[in-house]
N, C-alpha and C positions, 0 to 999 in steps of 0.2 A: 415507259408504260405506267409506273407510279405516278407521273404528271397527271396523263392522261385522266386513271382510275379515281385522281382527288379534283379534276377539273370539274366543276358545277354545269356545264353545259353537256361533258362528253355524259357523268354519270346520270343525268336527267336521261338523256337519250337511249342510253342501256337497259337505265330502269323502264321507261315505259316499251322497250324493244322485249324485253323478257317479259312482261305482262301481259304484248298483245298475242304470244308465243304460249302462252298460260293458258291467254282467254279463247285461244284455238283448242286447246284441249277436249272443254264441254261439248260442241259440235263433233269432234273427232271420236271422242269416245261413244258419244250416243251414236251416233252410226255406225262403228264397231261392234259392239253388242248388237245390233241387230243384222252385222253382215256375218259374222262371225258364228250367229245364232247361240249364243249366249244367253239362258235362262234366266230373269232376273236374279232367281233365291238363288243361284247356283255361285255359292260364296268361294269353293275351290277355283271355277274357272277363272274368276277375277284375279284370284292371288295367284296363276298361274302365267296370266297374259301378262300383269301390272309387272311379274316378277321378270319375265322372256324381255320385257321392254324395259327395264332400269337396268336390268345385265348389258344390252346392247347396246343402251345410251354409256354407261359407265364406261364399258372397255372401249367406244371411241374419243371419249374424253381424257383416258388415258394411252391411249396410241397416238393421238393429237400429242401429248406433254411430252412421250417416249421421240417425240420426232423433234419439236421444238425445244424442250428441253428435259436430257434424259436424266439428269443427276436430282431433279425434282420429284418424281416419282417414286423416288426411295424416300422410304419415313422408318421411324423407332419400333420398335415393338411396341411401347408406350404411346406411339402416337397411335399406329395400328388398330391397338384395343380403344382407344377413343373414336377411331373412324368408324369402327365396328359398331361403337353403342349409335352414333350417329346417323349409320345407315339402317340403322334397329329402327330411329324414332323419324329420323327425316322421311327416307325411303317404304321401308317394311310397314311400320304402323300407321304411322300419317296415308299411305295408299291403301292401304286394307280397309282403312276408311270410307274414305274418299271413294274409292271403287265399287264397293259395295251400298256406301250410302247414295252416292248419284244413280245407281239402276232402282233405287226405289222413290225416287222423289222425280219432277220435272226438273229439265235441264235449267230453267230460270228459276225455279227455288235452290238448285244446288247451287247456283249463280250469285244467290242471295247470299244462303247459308256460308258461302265458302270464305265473305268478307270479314267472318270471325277471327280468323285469325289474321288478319290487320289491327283487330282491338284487342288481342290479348297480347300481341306483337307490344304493342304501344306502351299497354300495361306494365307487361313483365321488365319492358326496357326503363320504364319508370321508378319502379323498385330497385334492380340490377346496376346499375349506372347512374354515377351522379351531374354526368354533360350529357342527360338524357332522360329530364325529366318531362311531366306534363305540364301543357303551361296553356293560355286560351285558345293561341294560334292553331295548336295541336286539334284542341277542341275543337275551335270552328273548323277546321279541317277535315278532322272527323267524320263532325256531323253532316258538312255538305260532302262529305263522298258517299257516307250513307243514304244520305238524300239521293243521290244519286244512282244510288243500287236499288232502291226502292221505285224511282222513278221510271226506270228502267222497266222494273216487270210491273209497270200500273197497266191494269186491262186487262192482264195476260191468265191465266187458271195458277194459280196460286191458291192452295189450301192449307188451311191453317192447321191441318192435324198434325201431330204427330207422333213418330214410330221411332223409336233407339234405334233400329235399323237403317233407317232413313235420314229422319232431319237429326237424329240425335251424333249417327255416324258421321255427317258432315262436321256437325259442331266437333265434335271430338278430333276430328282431319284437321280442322283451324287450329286448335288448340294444341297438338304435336305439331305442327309448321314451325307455330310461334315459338316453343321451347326449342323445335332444331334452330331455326333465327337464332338465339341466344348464342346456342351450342357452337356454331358455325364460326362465327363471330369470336368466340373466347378459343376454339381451336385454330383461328388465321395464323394466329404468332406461330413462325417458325414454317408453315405448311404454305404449297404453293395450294393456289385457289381452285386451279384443274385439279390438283393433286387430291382434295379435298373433295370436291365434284365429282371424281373419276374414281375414287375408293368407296364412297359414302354408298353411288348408284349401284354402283357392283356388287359389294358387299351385302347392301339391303333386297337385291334382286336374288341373290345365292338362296338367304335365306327365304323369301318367300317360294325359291324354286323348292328348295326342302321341304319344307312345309307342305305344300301344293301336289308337286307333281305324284306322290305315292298314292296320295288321294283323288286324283283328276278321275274323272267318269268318261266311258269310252264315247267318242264325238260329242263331247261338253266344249269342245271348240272347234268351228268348221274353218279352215282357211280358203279363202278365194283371191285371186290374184288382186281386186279389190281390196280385200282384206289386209296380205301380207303390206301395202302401201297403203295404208294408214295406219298400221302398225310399224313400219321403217319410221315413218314421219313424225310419229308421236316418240319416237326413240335420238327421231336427232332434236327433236326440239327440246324435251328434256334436257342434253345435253349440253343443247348451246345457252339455253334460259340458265341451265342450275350452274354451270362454268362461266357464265358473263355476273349472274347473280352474285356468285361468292366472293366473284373480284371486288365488285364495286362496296360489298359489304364489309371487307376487312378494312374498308380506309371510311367509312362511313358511318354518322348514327342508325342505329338500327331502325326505330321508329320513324327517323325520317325517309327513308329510304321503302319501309313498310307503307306508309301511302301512299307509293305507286300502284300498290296492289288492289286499289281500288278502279284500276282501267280494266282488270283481270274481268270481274263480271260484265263490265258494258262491252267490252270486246267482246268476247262469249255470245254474248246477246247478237250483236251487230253481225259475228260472221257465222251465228245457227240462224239469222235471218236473208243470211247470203246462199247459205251450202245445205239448209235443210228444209222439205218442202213445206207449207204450209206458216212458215213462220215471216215475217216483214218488216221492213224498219217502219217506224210510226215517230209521232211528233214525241212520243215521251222519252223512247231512245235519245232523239237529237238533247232532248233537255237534263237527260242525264251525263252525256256528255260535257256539258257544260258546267253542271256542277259539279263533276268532279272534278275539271279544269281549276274550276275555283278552290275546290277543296286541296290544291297540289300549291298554286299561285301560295294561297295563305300560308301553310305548312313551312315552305321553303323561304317564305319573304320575311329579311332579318333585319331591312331597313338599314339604317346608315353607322350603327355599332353591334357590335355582337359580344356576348361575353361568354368566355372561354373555362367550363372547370374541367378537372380532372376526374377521370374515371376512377373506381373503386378499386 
């Protein structure tokens, strides 16, 4: 399995497997909220769905580990209180966000916004780590994924205002990703990657369920058989995305691996233009695609020598 997880073709294919699984999200949740009939300002129901759906992705990524391997699943106390903070910032805060900032913006500007935290990924992995610095490649890779996110919503209602609530909550969602990435990454040693994925969603869903449900408003959430199956399916994809995620990242640079995260929005794009009315693939789609293609090519291309340091 460690082969596998340091193989450059298997991990290529993970990564962009968990992105397009990400970029399902946008389309999933906007239709959620309005099957569910969820009120945009209504900031409890969010932390109460996002919290109902990181509980049931966590416990089957741990019943998964409990089956395949059950002596994995035990951690420290010490590790514990680490998973705990992690599922505070990964889980808890990063979706409180997230959740609440995409019911006020459109689905292609939260599509946009959400690619922030692939530049502060990059960033903080630059400072953090010394075989992880910035370098042009980085740059021009970058730049054409962002070209690429951009390209993406030309044409489409993108407004440029904004709301703390909105585009500000998204940006702040990026920016706790990217310190859980770090976090993630510096808690691998020792933890299996399920193990980590399976405590982090549970633990971060508990608390938002505390938080949340004392406060919930009576039918602040409707379920419909519709409903509960796009809420199972946003629970296993969670799952398998943040557990195939963690693996490929304990054997990998952060920042390189953080450029996958640029298929996250054109995915999103591509299948709110499949699965929700009114919306269509167009030429600009197709050409965002493509630069993000490029912006991965460049990233990952190390040519005929590579030079190897040590980490901090």
């Amino acid at each position: 399995m460690n082969k596998i997880l340091q193989n450059k073709g298997w991990v290529v294919a993970i990564a962009v497997f968990c992105s397009l699984l990400w970029g399902s999200a946008f389309p999933v949740l906007k239709v959620s909220y309005e099957e569910l009939q969820m009120a945009p300002d209504d900031v409890i129901a969010k932390v109460v769905f996002a919290g109902m759906r990181f509980l049931l992705a966590g416990l089957l990524v741990l019943a998964f580990l409990l089956f395949i391997r059950p002596k994995s699943i035990l951690v420290t106390r010490r590790q514990f209180f680490t998973l705990l903070i992690l599922g505070l910032v990964q889980t808890a805060l990063q979706y409180f966000f997230f959740y609440n900032g995409l019911a006020k913006v459109s689905g292609m500007q939260g599509a946009i916004l959400s690619s922030c935290g692939t530049f502060f990924t990059v960033l903080l992995a630059h400072y953090y780590y010394k075989n992880d610095k910035m370098n042009s490649k980085k740059m021009v890779g970058l730049i054409a994924g962002f070209a690429g996110i951009i390209v993406a919503n030309w044409g489409q209602a993108f407004n440029l205002s904004f709301q703390l609530t909105g585009e500000g909550y998204m940006i702040l969602s990026g920016l706790t990703s990217a310190i859980a990435t770090i976090m993630a990454k510096e808690l691998a040693t020792g933890i299996h990657p399920f193990a980590i994925t399976g405590w982090q969603l549970s633990l971060g869903g508990v608390v938002m369920l505390l938080i949340g449900l004392p406060q919930l408003g009576e039918n602040a959430i409707t379920f419909t058989p519709f409903g509960w199956g796009l809420f199972i399916y946003s629970a296993l994809l969670s799952a398998a995305a943040f557990g195939l995620w963690y693996s490929i990242l304990k054997y990998n640079n952060a920042s390189e691996l953080s450029m996958y995260k640029f298929i996250v929005p054109v995915s999103g794009a591509v299948l709110s233009a499949m699965f929700i009315p009114g919306e269509s693939l167009s030429f600009y789609i197709l050409a965002a695609i493509a630069l993000v293609a490029v912006g991965i090519i460049v990233v990952n291309y190390h040519g005929k020598s590579k030079t190897t340091q040590e980490e901090k």
